[in-house]
C-alpha positions as CSV (number, residue, x, y, z in Angstrom):
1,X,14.0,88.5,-115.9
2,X,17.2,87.4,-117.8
3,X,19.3,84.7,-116.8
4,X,22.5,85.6,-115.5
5,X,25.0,86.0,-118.1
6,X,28.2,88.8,-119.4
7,X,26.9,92.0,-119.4
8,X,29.2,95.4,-119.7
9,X,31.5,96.3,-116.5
10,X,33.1,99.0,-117.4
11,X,33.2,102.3,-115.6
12,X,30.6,104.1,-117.3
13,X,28.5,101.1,-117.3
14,X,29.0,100.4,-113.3
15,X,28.3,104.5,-113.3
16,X,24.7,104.1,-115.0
17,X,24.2,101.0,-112.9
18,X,24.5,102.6,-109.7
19,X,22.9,105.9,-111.0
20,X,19.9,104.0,-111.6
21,X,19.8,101.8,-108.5
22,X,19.9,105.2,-106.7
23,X,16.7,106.4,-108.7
24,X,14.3,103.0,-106.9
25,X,16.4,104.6,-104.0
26,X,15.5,108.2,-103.9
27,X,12.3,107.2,-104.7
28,X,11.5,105.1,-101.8
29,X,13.0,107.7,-99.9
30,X,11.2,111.0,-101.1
31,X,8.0,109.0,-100.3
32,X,8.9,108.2,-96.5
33,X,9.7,111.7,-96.4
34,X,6.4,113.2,-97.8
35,X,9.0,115.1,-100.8
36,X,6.6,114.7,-103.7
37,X,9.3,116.6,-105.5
38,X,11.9,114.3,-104.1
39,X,10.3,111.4,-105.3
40,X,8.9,112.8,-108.8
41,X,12.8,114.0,-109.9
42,X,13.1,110.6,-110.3
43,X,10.8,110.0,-113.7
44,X,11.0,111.7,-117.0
45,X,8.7,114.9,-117.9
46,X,6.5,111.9,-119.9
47,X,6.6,109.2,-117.5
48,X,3.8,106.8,-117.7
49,X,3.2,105.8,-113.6
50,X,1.5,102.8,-112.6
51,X,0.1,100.8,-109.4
52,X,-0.9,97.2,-109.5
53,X,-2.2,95.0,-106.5
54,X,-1.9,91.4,-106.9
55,X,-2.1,91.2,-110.0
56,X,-0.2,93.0,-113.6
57,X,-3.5,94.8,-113.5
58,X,-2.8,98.2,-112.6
59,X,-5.5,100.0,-110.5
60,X,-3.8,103.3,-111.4
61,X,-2.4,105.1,-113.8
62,X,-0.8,108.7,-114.0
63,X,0.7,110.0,-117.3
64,X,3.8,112.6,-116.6
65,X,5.7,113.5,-114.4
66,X,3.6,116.8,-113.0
67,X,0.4,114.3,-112.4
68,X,2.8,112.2,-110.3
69,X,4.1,114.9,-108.1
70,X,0.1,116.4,-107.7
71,X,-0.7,112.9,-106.6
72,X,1.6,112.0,-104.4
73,X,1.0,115.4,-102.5
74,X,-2.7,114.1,-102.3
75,X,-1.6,110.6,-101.1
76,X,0.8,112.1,-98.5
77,X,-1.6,114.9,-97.4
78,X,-3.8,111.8,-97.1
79,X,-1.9,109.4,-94.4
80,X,-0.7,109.8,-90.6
81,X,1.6,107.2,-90.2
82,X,5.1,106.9,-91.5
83,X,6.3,104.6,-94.2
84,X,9.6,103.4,-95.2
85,X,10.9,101.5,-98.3
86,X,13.2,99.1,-97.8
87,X,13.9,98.6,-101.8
88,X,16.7,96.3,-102.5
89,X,17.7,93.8,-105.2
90,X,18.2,96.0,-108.0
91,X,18.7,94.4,-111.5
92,X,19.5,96.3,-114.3
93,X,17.9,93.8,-117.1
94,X,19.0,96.0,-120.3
95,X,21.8,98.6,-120.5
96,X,22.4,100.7,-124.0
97,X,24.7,103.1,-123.2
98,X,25.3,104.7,-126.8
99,X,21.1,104.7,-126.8
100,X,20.7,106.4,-122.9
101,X,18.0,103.5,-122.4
102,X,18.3,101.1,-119.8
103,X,15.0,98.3,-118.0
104,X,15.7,97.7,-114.5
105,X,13.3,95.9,-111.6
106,X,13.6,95.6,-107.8
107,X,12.3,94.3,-104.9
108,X,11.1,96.0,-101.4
109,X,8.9,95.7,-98.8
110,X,7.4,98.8,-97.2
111,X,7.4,98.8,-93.3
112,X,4.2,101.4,-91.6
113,X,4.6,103.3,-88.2
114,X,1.1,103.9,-86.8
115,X,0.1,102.6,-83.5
116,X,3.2,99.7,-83.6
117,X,5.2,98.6,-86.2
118,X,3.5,96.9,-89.3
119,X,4.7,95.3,-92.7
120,X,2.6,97.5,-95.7
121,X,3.1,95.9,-98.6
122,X,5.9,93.7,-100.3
123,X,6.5,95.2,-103.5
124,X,7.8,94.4,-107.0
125,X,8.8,98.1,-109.1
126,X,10.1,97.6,-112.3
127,X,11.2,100.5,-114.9
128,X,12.7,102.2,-118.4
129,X,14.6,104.5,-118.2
130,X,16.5,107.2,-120.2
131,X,19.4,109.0,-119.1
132,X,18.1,112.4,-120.2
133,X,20.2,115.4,-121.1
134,X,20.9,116.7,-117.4
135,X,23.1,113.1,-117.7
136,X,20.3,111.7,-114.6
137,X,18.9,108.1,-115.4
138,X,15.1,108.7,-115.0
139,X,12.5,106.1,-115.0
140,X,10.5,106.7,-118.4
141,X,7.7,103.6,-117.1
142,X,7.2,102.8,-113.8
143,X,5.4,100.0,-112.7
144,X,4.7,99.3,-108.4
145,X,3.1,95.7,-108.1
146,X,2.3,95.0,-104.8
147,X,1.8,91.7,-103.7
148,X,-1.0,93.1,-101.0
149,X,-1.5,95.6,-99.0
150,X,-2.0,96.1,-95.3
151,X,-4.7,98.5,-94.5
152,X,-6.6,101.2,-96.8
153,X,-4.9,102.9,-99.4
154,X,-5.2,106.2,-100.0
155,X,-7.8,107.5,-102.0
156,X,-6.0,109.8,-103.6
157,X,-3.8,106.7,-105.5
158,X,-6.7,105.2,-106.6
159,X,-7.3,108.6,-109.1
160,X,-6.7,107.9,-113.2
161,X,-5.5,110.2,-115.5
């Protein structure tokens, strides 16, 4: 993470900015809503996907966009109980406008309805992304690092490519 310091305001700047805030965004929320096409809009066709629990060690890895999609309709075929990500402090670290590239990480926390209310996991997501033809800001690397995790995770998201 950078310390804070001048960065470009301008419109198309505050555009990308908020066009790639909304991709953590629609992410978080095509998950909660079992869309596995939703959620996999969000990453280029190359997309290199992974999961890490405690650790920059990641457990999983998915290469592309279609593996992505085919397992996150396994993990959500998978669980009962209703998830929602609460994502939130969105940093755009690196912005290159004339290049289409951007880095970004966030923050959430992911809330579980299944007999009560529970706390899931508290998550850190960071990303590259390219703004890709279509002019969408897709996540080209996408790295989830949860802290922990309540409960079992899905088997399905523990599959490699």
């Amino acid at each position: 993470m950078h310390t804070l310091g001048p960065a470009d305001w301008s419109p198309d700047a505050l555009s990308a900015r908020a066009q790639i805030a909304e991709a953590f965004y629609r992410f978080g929320i095509g998950h909660d809503e079992a869309r596995a096409d939703v959620a996999a809009s969000c990453f280029t066709a190359d997309v290199v996907y992974e999961v890490a629990r405690g650790s920059a060690e990641a457990f999983t890895r998915f290469d592309g966009r279609a593996l992505v999609q085919e397992r996150l309709t396994a993990i959500f075929a998978e669980t009962a109980d209703q998830r929602r990500h609460l994502i939130g402090d969105v940093l755009v670290e690196e912005l290159d406008l004339v290049a289409g590239t951007a880095s970004a990480l966030a923050f959430g926390v992911v809330t579980v309805a299944a007999d009560g209310l529970s706390l899931g996991a508290s998550v850190f997501y960071t990303g590259d992304l390219r703004r890709e033809q279509d002019g969408v800001w897709r996540f080209a690397t996408f790295f989830i690092g949860m802290d922990d995790f309540a409960g079992r995770r899905p088997q399905a998201g523990e599959s490699t490519s």
